[in-house]
C-alpha positions as CSV (number, residue, x, y, z in Angstrom):
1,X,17.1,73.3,-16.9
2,X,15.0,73.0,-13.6
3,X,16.8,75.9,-10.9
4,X,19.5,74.0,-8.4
5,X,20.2,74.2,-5.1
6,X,23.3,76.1,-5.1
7,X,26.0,76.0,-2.0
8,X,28.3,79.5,-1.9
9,X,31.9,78.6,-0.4
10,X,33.6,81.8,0.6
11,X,37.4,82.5,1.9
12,X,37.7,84.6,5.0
13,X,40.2,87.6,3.8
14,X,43.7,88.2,5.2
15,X,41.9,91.5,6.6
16,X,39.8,89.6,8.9
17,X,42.3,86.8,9.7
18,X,44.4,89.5,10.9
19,X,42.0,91.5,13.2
20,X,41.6,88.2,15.1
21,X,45.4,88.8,15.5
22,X,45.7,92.0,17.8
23,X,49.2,91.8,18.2
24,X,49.6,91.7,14.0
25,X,47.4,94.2,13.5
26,X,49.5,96.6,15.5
27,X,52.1,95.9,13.5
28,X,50.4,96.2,9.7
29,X,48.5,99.2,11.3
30,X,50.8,101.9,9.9
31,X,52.2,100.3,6.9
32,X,51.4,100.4,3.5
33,X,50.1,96.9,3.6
34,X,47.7,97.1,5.8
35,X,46.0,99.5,3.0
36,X,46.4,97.0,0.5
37,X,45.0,94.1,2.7
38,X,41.9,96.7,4.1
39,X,41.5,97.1,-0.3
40,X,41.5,93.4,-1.2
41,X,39.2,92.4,2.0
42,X,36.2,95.4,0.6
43,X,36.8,93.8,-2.9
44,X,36.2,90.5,-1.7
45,X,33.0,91.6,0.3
46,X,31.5,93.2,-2.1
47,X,31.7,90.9,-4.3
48,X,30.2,88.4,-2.0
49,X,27.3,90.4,-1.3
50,X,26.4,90.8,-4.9
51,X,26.7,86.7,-5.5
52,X,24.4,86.8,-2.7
53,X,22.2,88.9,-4.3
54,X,22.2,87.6,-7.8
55,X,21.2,84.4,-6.9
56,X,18.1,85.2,-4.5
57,X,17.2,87.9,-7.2
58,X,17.3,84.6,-9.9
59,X,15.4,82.7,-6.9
60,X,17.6,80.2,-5.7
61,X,17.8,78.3,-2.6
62,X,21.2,78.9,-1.2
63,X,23.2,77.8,1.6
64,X,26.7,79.9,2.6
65,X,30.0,78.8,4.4
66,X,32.9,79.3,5.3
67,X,36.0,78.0,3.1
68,X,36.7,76.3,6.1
69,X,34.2,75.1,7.3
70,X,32.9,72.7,4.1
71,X,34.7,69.5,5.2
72,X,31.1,69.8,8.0
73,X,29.0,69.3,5.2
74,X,27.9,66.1,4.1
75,X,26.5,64.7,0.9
76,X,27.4,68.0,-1.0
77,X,27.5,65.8,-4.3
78,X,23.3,65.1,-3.1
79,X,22.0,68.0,-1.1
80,X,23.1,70.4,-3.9
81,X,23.1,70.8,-7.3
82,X,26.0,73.5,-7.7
83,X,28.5,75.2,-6.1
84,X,29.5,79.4,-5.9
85,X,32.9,79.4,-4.9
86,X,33.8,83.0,-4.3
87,X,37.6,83.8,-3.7
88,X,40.3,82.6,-5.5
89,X,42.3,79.6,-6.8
90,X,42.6,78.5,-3.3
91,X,39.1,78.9,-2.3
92,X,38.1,76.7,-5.9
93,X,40.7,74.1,-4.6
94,X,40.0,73.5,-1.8
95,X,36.1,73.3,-2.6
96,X,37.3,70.9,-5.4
97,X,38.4,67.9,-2.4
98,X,34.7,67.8,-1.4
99,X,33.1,67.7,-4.8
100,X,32.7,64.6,-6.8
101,X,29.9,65.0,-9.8
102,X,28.3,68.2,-9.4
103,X,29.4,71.6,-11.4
104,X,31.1,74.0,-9.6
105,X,31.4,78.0,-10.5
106,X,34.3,79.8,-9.5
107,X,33.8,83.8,-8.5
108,X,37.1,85.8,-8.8
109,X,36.4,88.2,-5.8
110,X,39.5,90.4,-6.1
111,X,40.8,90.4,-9.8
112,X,43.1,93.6,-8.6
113,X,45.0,90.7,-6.2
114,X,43.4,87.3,-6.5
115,X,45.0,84.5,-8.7
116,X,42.4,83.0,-10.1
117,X,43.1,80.6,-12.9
118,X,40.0,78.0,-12.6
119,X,37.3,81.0,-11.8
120,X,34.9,81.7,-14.7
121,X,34.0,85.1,-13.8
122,X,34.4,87.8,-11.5
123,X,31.9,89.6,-9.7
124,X,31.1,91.9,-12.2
125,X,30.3,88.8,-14.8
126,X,28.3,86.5,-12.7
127,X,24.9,87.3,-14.0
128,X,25.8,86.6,-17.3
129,X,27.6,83.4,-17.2
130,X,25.5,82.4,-14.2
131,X,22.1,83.3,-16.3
132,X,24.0,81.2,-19.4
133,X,24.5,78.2,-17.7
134,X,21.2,78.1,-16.0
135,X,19.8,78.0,-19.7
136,X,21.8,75.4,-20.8
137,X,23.5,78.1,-23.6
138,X,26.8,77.3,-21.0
139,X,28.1,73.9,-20.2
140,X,30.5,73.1,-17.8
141,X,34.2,71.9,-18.5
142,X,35.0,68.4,-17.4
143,X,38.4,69.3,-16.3
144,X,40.9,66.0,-15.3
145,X,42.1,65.4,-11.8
146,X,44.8,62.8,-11.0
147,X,44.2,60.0,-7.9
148,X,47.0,58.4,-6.2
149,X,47.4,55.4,-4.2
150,X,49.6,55.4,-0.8
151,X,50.8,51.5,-0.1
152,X,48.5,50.7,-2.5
153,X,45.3,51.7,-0.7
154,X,43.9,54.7,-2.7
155,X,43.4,57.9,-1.1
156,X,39.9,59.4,-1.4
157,X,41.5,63.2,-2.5
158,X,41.5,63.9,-5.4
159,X,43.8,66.2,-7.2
160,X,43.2,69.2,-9.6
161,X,46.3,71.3,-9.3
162,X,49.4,69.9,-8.0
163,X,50.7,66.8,-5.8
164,X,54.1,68.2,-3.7
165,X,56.7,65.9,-2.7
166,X,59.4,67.1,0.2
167,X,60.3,67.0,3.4
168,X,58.3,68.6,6.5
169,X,61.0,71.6,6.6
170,X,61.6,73.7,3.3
171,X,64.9,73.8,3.9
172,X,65.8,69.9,3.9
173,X,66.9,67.4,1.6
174,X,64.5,65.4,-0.5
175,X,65.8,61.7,-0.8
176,X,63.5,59.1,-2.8
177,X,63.2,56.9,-5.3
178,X,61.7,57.4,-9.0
179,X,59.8,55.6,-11.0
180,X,58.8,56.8,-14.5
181,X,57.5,53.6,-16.6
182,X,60.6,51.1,-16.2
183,X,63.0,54.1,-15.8
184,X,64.3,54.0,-11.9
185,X,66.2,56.9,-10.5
186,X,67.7,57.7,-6.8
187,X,67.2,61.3,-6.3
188,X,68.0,63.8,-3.8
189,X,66.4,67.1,-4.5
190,X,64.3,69.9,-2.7
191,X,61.6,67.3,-4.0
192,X,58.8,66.7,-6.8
193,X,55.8,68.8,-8.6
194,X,53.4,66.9,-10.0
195,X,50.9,68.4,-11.2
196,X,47.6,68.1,-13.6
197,X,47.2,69.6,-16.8
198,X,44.9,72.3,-15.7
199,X,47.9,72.8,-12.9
200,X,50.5,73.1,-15.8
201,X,50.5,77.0,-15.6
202,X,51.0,77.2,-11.4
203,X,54.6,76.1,-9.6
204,X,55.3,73.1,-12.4
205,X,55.7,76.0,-15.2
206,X,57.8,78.2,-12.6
207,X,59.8,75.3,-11.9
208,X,60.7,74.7,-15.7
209,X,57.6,72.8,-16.7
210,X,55.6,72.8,-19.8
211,X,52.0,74.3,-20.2
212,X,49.0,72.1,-21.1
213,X,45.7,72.2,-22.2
214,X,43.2,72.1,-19.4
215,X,41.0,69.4,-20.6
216,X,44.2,67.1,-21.6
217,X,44.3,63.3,-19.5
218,X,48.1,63.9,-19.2
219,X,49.9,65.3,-15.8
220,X,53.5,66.1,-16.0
221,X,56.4,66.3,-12.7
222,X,59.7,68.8,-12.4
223,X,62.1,68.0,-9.7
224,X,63.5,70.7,-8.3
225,X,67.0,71.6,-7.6
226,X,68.4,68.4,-7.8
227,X,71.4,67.6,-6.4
228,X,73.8,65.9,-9.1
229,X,77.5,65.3,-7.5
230,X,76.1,62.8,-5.3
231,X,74.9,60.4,-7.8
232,X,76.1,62.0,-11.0
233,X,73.8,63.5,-14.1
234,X,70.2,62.8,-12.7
235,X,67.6,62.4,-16.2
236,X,64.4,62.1,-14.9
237,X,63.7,65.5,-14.0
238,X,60.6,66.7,-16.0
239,X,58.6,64.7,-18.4
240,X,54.9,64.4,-19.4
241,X,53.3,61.2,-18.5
242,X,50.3,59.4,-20.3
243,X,47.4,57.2,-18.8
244,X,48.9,54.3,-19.7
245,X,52.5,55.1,-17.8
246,X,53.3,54.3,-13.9
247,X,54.5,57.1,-12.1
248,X,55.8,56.0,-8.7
249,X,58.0,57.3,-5.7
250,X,59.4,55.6,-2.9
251,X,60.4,57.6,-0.1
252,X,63.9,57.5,1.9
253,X,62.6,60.4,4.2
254,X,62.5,60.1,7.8
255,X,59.9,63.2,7.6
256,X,58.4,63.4,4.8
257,X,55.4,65.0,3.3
258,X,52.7,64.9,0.6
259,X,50.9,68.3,0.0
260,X,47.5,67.9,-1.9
261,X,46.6,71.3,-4.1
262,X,48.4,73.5,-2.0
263,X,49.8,74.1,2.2
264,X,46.6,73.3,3.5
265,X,46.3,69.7,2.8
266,X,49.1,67.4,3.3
267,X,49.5,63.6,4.1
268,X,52.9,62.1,5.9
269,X,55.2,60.4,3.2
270,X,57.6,58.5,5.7
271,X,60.9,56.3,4.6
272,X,59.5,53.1,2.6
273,X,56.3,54.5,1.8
274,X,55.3,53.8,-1.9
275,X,52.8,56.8,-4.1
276,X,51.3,55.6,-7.2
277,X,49.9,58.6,-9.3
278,X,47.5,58.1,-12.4
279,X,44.9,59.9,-13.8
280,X,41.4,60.1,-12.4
281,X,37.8,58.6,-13.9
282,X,36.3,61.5,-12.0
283,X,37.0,64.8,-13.7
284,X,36.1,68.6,-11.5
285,X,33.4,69.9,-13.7
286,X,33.6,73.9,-13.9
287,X,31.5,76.5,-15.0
288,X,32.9,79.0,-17.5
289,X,36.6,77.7,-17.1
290,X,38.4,79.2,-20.2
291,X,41.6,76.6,-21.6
């Protein structure tokens, strides 16, 4: 295998998020947080420099940025031929929107703090599953990601953990409709996971889910807290749903929302608006990734 061009996504820790934050550092300054946060931020540097490192020392051509700052970047799929994400789940995530066909490598930077469920490595491991895959002895994971369709114009994100449905405030009522195959439900709730398989083991499973295998073409949703006097026993609440059943939810909210893999991507969902969820033909491929 001819050596890539490899782009290295990192997050910015809480530590430095916070010394932008003078007033916030005051406060954390003399708690036992701020050691914990000071901990996690060294953890995650060092484990940046030494990705750094690896990769010149194997001769690659690299390019770095900021978590942040990738939605810049154009033609990621073209200008490179892999991509380091070093951080954690959210980092892989959100590197996962701008990423269409080529593999990407997930660095867990802080294993002591850091949830991490799609990295295939930590710091300490990179040379060895890096060196593996660069010989071919390691081939990535094709792992499914849903699509979903908004009025019926499809939405170019696509999805590898979790779709949320709610309102803009946590603490208001989800109203919608529900359509599982020719099952129709009015629901009112604190809203809907939906989530992949490889998402299976995040909020769904919290929320009274089931756990799949990563590489199943099957996403499940779990409503939660649904609100039953109003309309009496609710029975769609959870269920697994194959490629060949429509999943669909009209909303009755004045405000509401659609967050994509997380809080830092999220769509307006306003009354009448129709979602359409199915599986996608363009899986995430990752590196190391253990089902």
């Amino acid at each position: 295998m001819s050596k890539p061009k490899v782009l290295v996504v990192y997050k910015e820790s809480a530590y430095t998020q916070y010394l932008s934050s003078r007033q916030l550092m005051r406060k954390l300054r003399n708690d036992a947080y701020w050691h914990v946060v000071l901990g996690s931020h060294q953890r995650h540097h060092l484990s940046l420099q030494g990705v750094l490192a690896v990769l010149r020392k194997e001769g690659l051509e690299t390019a770095l940025v900021l978590r942040n700052r990738i939605h810049h970047l154009r033609d990621v799929d073209r200008k490179y031929r892999m991509v380091v994400s070093v951080g954690g789940d959210g980092t892989l995530l959100y590197v996962s929107h701008f990423v269409r066909q080529i593999p990407v490598l997930g660095v867990n930077s802080d294993p002591e703090r850091s949830v991490a469920r799609f990295s295939g490595c930590d710091g300490k491991a990179f040379p060895r599953v890096l060196r593996a895959y660069l010989s071919g002895r390691l081939q990535p994971t094709p792992v499914p990601r849903m699509e979903f369709r908004i009025n019926g114009r499809k939405s170019h994100w696509l999805v590898l953990n979790d779709l949320l449905i709610t309102t803009s405030s946590p603490a208001g009522t989800s109203r919608y409709i529900l359509k599982v195959g020719e099952r129709v439900e009015e629901q009112m709730s604190s809203g809907v996971w939906i989530s992949t398989a490889a998402g299976s083991t995040a909020a769904t499973l919290s929320a009274g889910g089931r756990c799949l295998p990563a590489s199943a073409r099957r996403f499940q949703y779990v409503v939660r807290e649904v609100y039953q006097k109003k309309f009496g026993r609710r029975r769609l609440l959870r269920g697994i749903v194959g490629p060949g059943t429509a999943f669909k939810v009209i909303s009755y909210m004045k405000e509401g929302r659609i967050f994509i893999d997380g809080a830092n991507l999220s769509i307006p969902f306003p009354l009448g608006d129709l979602l359409e969820v199915r599986m996608s033909s363009q899986p995430l491929s990752i590196i190391g990734l253990k089902d």
